[in-house]
N, C-alpha and C positions, 0 to 999 in steps of 0.2 A: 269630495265628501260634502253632505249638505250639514248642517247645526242640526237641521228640523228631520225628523224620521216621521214620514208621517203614517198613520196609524190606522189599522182595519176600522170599515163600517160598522160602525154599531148599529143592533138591532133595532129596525122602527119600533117607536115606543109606544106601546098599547094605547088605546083610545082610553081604557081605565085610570090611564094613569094620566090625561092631558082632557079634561073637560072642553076646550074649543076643538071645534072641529077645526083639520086643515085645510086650507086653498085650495081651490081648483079652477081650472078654466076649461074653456071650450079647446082652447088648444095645449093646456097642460092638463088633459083628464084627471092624472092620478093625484095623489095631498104630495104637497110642497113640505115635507117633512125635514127638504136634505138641503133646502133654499132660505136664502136671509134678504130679505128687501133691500134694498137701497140704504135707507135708515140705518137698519141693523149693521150693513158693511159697514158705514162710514164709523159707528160706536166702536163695532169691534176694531179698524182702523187706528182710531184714536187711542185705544188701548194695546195698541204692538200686533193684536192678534190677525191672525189672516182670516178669510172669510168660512167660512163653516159649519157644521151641519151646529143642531142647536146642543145635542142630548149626546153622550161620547159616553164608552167604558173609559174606567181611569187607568191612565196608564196604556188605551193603545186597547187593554186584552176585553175581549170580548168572547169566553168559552164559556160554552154551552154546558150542562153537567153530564153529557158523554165525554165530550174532552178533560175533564177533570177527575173522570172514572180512568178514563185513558190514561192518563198521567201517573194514576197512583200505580195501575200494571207497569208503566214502565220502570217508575221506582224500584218496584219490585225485583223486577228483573236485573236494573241495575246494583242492587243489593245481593241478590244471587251471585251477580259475576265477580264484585268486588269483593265480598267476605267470604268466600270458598275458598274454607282451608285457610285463614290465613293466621291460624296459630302455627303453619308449617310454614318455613322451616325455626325450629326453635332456640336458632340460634340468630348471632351479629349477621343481618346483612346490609355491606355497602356500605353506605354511608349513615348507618344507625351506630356506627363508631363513633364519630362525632355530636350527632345531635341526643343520640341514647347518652352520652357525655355530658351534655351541656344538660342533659334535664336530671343529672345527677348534683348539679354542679349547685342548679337552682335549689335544689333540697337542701344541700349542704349549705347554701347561703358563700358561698366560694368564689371570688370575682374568677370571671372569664373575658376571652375578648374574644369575640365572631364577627365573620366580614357580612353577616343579614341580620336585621334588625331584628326584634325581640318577638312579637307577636306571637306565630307562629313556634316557636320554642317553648313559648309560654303556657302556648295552649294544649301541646304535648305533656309538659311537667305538670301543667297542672291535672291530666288524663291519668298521670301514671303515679300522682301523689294523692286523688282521691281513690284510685284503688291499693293503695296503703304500700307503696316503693318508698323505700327510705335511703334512697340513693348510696348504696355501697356496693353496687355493682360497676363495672368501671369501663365494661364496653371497648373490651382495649383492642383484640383482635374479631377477622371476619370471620366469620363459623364457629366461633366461641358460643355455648353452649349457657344460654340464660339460667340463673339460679336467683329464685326469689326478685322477681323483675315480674311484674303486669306487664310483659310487654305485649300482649294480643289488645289491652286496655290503650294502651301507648299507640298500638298500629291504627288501631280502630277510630281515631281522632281522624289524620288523613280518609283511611277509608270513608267513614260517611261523610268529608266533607266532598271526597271524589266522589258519590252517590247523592249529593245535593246537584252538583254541577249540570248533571241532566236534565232535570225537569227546569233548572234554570236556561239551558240552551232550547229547549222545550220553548216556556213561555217568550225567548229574546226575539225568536224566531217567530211567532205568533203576533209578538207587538211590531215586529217590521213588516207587518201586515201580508207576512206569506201564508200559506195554505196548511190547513191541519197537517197533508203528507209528508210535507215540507217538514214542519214540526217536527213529526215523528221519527222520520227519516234524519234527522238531525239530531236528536238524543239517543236515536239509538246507537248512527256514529261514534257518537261520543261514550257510549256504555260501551261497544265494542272495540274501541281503542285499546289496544293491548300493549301499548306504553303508557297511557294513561292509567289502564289497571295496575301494570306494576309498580309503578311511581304512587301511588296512591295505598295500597296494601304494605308499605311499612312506615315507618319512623323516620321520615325524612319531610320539608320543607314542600315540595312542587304541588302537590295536591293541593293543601292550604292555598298557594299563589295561583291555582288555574280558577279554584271556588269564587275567589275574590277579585277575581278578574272577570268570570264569568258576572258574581254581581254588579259590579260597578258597570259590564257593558248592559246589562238587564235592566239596571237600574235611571243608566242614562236615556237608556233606548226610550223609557216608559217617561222621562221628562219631556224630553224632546216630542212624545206625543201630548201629553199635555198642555208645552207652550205654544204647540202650534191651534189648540182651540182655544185655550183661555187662559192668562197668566196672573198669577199672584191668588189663585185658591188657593184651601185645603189639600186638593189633594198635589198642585203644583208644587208647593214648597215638602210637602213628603216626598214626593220622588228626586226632586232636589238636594235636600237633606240624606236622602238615602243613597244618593250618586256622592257626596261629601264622605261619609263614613265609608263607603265603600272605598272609595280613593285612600283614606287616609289606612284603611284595611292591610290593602294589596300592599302598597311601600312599607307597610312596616312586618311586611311578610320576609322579602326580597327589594332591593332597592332597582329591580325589574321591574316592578309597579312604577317606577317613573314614565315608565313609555306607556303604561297606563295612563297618566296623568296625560301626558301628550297628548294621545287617544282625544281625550275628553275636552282638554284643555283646547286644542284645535275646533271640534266641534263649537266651543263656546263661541272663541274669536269670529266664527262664522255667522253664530247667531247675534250675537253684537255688531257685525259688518252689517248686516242684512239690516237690522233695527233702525243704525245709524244713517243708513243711506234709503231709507223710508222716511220721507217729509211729512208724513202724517203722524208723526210720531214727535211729539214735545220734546225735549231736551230732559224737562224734570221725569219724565216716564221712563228717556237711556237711563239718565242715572239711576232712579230705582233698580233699572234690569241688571244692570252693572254692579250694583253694591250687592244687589240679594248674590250674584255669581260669586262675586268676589268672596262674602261670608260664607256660602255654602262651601265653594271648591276651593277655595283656597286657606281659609281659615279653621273650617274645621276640619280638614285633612290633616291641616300642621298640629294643628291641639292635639286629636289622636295620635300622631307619631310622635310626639314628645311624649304624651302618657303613658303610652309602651314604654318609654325609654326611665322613663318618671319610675313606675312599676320595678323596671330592671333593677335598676340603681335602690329602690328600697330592700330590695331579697337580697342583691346581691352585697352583702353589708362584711363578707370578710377576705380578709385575704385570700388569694388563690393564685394559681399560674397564670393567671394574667394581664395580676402587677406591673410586671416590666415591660407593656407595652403603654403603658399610662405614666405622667409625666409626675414630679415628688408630688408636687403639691394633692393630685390626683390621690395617689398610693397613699396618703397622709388620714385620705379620707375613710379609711379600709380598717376595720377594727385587726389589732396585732401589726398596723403599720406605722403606728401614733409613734412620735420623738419629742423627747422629754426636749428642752430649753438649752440652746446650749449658745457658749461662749462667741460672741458678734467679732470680736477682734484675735485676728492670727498673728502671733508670734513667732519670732524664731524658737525653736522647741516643743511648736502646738503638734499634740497627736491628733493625727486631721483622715478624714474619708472625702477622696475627692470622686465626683460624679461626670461624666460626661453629657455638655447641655443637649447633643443630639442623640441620635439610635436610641429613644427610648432612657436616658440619661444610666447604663449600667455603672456602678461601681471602679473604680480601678484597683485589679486586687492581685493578688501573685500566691503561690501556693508549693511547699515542697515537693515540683515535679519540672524536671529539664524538659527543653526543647531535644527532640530525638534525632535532628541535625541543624547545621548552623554554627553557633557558637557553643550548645548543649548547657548554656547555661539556663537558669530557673525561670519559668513562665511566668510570664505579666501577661494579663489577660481584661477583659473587660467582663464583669457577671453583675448580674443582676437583682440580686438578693444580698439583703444586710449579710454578714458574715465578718468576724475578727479578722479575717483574711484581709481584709478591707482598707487595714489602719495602718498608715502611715506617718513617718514623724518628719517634721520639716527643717533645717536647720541651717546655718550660716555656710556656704563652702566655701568662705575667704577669710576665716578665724585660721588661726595657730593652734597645732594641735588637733588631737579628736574633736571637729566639729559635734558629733553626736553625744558626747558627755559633756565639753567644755559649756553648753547652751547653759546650764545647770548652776555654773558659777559669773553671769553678765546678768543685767537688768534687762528687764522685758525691750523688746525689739521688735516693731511692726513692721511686718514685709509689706513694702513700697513694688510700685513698679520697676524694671530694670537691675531689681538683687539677684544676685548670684545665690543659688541655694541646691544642696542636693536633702533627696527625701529616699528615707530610709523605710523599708518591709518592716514592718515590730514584731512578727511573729518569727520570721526568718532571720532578720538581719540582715537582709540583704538591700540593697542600694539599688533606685530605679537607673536603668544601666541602658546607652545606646552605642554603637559604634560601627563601624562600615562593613555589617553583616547582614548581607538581606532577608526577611521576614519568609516565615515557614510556608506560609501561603501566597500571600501577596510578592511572590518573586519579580518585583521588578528594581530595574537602577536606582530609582527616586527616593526609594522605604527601603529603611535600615530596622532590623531587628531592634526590640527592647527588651532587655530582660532585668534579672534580679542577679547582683553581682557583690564579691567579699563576703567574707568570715567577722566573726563576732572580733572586734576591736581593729578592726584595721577600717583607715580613715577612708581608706576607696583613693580611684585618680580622678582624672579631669572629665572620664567620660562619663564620671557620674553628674555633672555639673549642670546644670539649665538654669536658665533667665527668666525672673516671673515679667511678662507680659499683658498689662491690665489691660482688656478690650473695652468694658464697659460695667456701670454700676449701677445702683438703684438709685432712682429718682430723688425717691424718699428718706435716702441715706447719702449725702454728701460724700465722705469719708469714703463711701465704697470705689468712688472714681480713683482715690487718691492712693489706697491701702487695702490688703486681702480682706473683705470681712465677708464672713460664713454667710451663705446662702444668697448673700446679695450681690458680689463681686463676679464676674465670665473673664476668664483669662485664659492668657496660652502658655506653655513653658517650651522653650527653645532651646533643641540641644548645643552648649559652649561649642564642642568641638568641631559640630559639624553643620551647625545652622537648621536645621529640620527641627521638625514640632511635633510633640505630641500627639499622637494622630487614633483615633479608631473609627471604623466601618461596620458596617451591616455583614462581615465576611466573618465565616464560622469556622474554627479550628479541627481539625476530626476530632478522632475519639479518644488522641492521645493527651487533646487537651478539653476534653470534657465538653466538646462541641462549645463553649465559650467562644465570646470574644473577639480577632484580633486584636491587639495592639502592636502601634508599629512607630517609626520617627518618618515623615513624611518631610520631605524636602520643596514639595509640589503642595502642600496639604492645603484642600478646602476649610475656609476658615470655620464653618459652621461642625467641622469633622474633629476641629483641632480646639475647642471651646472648652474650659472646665471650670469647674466651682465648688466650692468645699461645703460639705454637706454638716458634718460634726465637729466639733473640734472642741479639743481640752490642753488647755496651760495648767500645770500646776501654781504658776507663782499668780495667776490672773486671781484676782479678791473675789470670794460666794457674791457679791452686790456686784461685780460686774455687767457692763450688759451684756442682755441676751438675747436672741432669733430665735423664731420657729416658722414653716412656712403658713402659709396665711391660704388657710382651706378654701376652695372655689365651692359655691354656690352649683345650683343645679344647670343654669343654663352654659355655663362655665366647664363641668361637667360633659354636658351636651355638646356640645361643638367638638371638646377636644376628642370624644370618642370618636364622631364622623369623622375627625381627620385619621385617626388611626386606623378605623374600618376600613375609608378610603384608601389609605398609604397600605395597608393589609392586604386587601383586595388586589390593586395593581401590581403587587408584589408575588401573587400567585401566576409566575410566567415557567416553574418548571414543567415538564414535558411529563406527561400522564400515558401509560399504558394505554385506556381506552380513551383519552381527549379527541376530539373533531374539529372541525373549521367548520363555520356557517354553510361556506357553497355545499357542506355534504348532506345537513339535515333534509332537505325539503326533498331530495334524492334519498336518504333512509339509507345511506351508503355503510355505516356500525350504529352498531349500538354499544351498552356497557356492559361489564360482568359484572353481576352482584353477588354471586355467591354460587361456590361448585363444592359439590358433596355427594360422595356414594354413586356417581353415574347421575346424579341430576343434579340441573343448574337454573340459575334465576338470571337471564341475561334480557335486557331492556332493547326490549325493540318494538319499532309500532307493526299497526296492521296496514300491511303494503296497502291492498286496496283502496282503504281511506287515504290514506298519509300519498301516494299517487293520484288519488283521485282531486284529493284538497289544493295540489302541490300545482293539477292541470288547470282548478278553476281559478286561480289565483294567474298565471299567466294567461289564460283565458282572456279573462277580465280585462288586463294589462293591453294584450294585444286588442281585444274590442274597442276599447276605450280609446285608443290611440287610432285606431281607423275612424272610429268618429269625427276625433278631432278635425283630422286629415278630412274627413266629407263634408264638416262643417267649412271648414277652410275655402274647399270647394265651392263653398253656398248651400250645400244641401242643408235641410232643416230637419237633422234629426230628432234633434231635441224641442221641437215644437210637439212632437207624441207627447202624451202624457204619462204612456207604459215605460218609453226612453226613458223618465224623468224619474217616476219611481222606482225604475230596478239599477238606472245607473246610483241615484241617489242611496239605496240600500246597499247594494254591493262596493259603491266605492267608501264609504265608510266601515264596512268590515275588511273591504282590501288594504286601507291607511291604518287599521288595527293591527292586521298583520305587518304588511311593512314597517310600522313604528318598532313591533317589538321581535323585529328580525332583523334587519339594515342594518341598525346599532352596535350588532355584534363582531361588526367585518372589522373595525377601528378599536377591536377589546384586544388587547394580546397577553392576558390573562387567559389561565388554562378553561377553557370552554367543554364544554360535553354535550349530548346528546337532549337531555333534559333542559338545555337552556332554551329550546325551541318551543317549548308544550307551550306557555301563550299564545306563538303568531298561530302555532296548531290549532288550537283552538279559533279563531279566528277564519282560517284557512276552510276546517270544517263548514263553518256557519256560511262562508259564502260559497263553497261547495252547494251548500242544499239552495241559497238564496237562486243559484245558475241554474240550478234543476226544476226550481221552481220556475222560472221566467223560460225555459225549455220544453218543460210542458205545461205553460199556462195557456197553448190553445186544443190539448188534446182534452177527452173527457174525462172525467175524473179515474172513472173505472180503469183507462187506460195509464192515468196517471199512480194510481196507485198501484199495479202490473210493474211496469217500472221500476217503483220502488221497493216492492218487495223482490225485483230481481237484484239491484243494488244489496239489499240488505242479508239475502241468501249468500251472497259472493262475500261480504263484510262478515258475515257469521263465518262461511268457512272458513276463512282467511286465522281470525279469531281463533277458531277450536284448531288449525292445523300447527297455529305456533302458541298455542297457551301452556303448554309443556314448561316452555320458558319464560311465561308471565307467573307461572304456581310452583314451577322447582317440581316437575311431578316426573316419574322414571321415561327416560327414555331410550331406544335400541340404539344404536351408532348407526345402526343403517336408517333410521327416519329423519337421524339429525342429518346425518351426512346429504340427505336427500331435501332436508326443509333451506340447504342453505342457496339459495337461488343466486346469492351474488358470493363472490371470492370475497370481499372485503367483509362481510358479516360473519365476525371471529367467535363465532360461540362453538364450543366444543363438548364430544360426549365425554 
């Protein structure tokens, strides 16, 4: 791939508008319009630029206003195919469960946690909050029946950004200096894409991410023509700037805009390589080149993806179900999460809420309901939400007598490391309890069940019994190294009888326990699994002027970090097995697609248009394979790349072929559940060099012959199109047409 794309001819420039006439000779008859003297090389030289005509469109484009009449029909049409009907069907499809969810969430102002960043969600809520949705619809099931929802408002955001994407593939293709048919032949691909139409026609995320993929490659395309005639204009740093915004677009769409960034980010390193290893080029002229990239692609990308996230975090201002994937201090931040001041030192007798410091730090809480085998004594559980269930009381297990009353008649007593203590349920009475019975889920040797054990006055045994364990304390608090104190102290508790710790995991109870939880006593336990900390706590005999803690609220960037790691940790943690999930080797093969929605004999199931999606899928190893015999002939000695048609159609093609490979390769090392839609970038992509082949395949036929051509490609891409749009529109079909459109056994869509 080259940095530099370089750019169609612009039109010789009227004599009206250039008072000197041009050169001529005896032996260059015609004006030297497209020629720079000697002089002139050495100036543009000295300035990074390469040698070239004088007078350029910006950007590369250079249409005529029949092409720009051309354009707006395609539009046209493109808006035809994508908004037909797409108030049908009127209900939940696919995956408008979730993000029809999240744009409820935003109205309610209700924290949430999603594994793609904000952007794109935003721009949906805000579609379906100016046409007056007050988020109480809840989106909960598929084919659920819309009430008082805009959602044709809602769909319509994707739709026209999928009908933008055209005439953007349109002009990307024009500035890589191919041929109007080329062009056209390319946007209509891309309108007849009938996974791109479906993905696009509702409430979901992929259409947003193709648009903005589509700009950022339009956008760079139209730099890279620009730096190769003249660097640091007006119109240089706008297309600059518009390749920066774009970038920071796409990633805060989907964090698949990263391979976006690649895309571009590679192109830069090359045009920097090239600069660098040009001696005519000053040192002070790299750095300028170097700092304008750096600020464009790298800093304003980042500033936009935090202000998405900037944006999120001010709506999202209250609590919601997505508290407990954020950490206290986080959750503190959340209006109705706020904790009044409470008591810094723990005594023997303090009624205490202990937190675990990993999984999202849940509660440790127990509730009057047994375990339904095992020992069938009372659940200890790990939940996530404040609750009385919560509170626990801490006390001496090596007094005489009822520990649990006697606390009442001793002087205050600070639990140290190495004290013997059991802690008692306040709401039950019951005693956190382990013993060599193994956990209901986690059935292995090492993990011993925990439960809730004893009746109101009875002392308990020894297996109520554990050892406080001080791991570590705060900095800023001394005392916490030495003694339990609230929020500042991370310790373990280790059961007396049988050595095992405290333990819970990411592992979820059924239904008998409320999908909660585990907790279990771990004998093996990972220290980070086995850490806990007291969140609350109240003494009665402790004095009103006592000190006090609260957590000490983070900031925004503070904020920022910790969510990427949980979207992160989120994300990699979506590895269950999905009805219609895919592996990479099958997309570029169209081997399934998904079901979005079945009702009444008609179905919405996402598949592309064979034609293209084969045809894309050939010019891509095409490419691959030519490329590589090159090599192989250069090796040889041959000089293929002394052409200069060699240079421009390798140099376009293998730039849209390292577009695709960025954002396809990637996905072979994801073992998160994948789909069919995670491909529609390198698709795109795939496309464009599809037409880029056709273009250099017939760029010595004549035009006429070449446009024949492509209106046969295009007839074959329409029928293709109308013979499975059934299942891009959800529109009635016979069993005998389905039965008959499914050309391969593995495309599982049914009548």
């Amino acid at each position: 791939m080259s940095g530099s794309v370089r750019a169609r001819a612009g039109r010789l420039p009227s004599p009206a508008r250039h008072a000197q006439p041009a050169t001529t000779s005896q032996r260059f008859p015609h004006p030297r319009h497209e020629h720079l003297d000697a002089d002139a090389r050495r100036e543009a030289a000295s300035k990074g630029l390469r040698p070239g005509r004088r007078t350029h469109a910006t950007g590369g484009l250079n249409l005529s206003p029949g092409e720009w009449k051309l354009l707006i029909v395609i539009i046209l049409v493109a808006a035809a195919v994508r908004l037909f009907r797409i108030s049908q069907p009127n209900s939940v499809v696919f995956d408008e469960v979730h993000f029809g969810k999240f744009a409820s969430k935003y109205i309610k102002s209700a924290y949430f946690v999603d594994v793609h960043p904000p952007l794109a969600k935003l721009l949906i809520t805000l579609a379906g909050w100016t046409f007056g949705y007050d988020g109480n619809f809840d989106f909960k099931d598929i084919a659920k029946v819309y009430e008082n929802v805009p959602y044709v408002a809602m769909r319509m955001l994707p739709a026209l950004l999928g009908i933008a994407t055209v005439p953007l593939a349109y002009l990307t293709i024009r500035a890589l200096d191919c041929r109007v048919t080329t062009a056209l032949l390319a946007s209509l691909f891309v309108t007849f894409e009938n996974g791109m139409i479906t993905q696009s026609r509702h409430i979901l995320l992929d259409s947003p991410l193709i648009f903005f993929t589509a700009l950022t490659t339009f956008a760079w395309t139209g730099f890279c023509n620009e730096n190769h005639y003249e660097a640091f204009t007006d119109d240089w740093w706008i297309w600059l700037i518009m390749s920066g915004l774009s970038l920071g677009a796409v990633v805060s769409c989907k964090w698949v805009g990263l391979f976006t960034i690649a895309t571009v980010g590679l192109g830069t390193l090359k045009q920097l390589w090239d600069l660098l290893g040009d001696l005519r080029v000053p040192p002070k002229l790299f750095i300028k080149h170097f700092i304008a990239r750096a600020l464009c692609l790298i800093l304003i990308p980042s500033v936009f993806y935090m202000s998405m996230f900037g944006i999120h975090f001010a709506i999202l201002t209250n609590s919601g179900d997505g508290d407990g994937f954020m950490s206290s201090e986080f959750q503190h931040t959340l209006r109705g999460r706020g904790m009044a001041d409470t008591y810094a030192d723990v005594a023997l007798g303090s009624e205490i809420a202990l937190r675990h410091v990993n999984t999202q730090g849940g509660y440790l809480h127990s509730h009057p309901h047994n375990y339904p085998g095992g020992s069938k004594q009372q659940q200890v559980t790990l939940y996530p939400h404040r609750d009385t269930n919560n509170d626990w009381r801490i006390v001496n297990a090596t007094t005489d007598g009822d520990p649990y009353t006697n606390w009442v008649d001793h002087d205050i007593a600070y639990i140290t490391s190495g004290m013997r203590v059991k802690i008692r349920h306040i709401q039950t009475e019951k005693s956190l309890h382990s013993h060599d019975v193994r956990p209901p889920v986690s059935d292995v040797d090492f993990q011993q069940e925990v439960s809730g054990y004893g009746i109101p006055g009875y002392a308990g045994d020894s297996n109520d019994d554990w050892v406080v364990e001080i791991h570590k304390g705060d900095r800023r608090d001394k005392e916490s190294f030495k003694r339990l104190r609230t929020l500042r102290t991370q310790f373990r508790l280790r059961h007396v009888m049988t050595g095992c710790y405290l333990f819970s995991h990411k592992v979820k109870l059924p239904e008998w326990g409320y999908e909660q939880q585990e907790v279990t006593c771990n004998k093996q336990a990972v220290l980070a699994n086995s850490l806990w900390y007291i969140e609350t706590n109240h003494h009665s005999k402790l004095p009103a002027d006592a000190p006090k803690v609260n957590y000490k609220l983070p900031g925004f960037f503070s904020k920022f970090w910790e969510l990427q790691k949980v979207m992160w940790i989120t994300n990699a943690g979506l590895t269950d097995r999905h009805t219609y999930d895919s592996r990479p080797d099958a997309w570029p093969r169209l081997r399934r697609g998904i079901n979005f929605w079945v009702k009444d004999h008609r179905q919405i199931y996402l598949l592309g248009n064979p034609m293209i999606w084969y045809l894309s899928s050939a010019a891509v190893f095409a490419y691959a394979a030519v490329r590589g015999f090159l090599v192989l002939r250069a090796q040889r000695g041959y000089r293929d790349f002394d052409n200069t048609k060699v240079v421009k159609y390798d140099t376009l093609c293998g730039f849209l072929f390292i577009g695709w490979a960025l954002h396809y390769v990637p996905f072979y090392i994801m073992q998160r559940q994948l789909f069919l839609h995670h491909y529609f970038p390198a698709l795109y992509f795939a496309i464009l060099l599809s037409c880029a082949c056709f273009d250099l395949v017939t760029s010595t036929l004549r035009p006429r012959v070449r446009l024949q051509i492509a209106a046969v490609l295009l007839i074959i891409a329409i029928w293709n199109y109308s013979y499975f749009s059934p299942l891009a529109y959800g529109l009635p079909w016979t069993k005998a047409k389905c039965h008959k459109a499914k050309w391969l056994k593995s495309w599982d869509f049914s009548w």
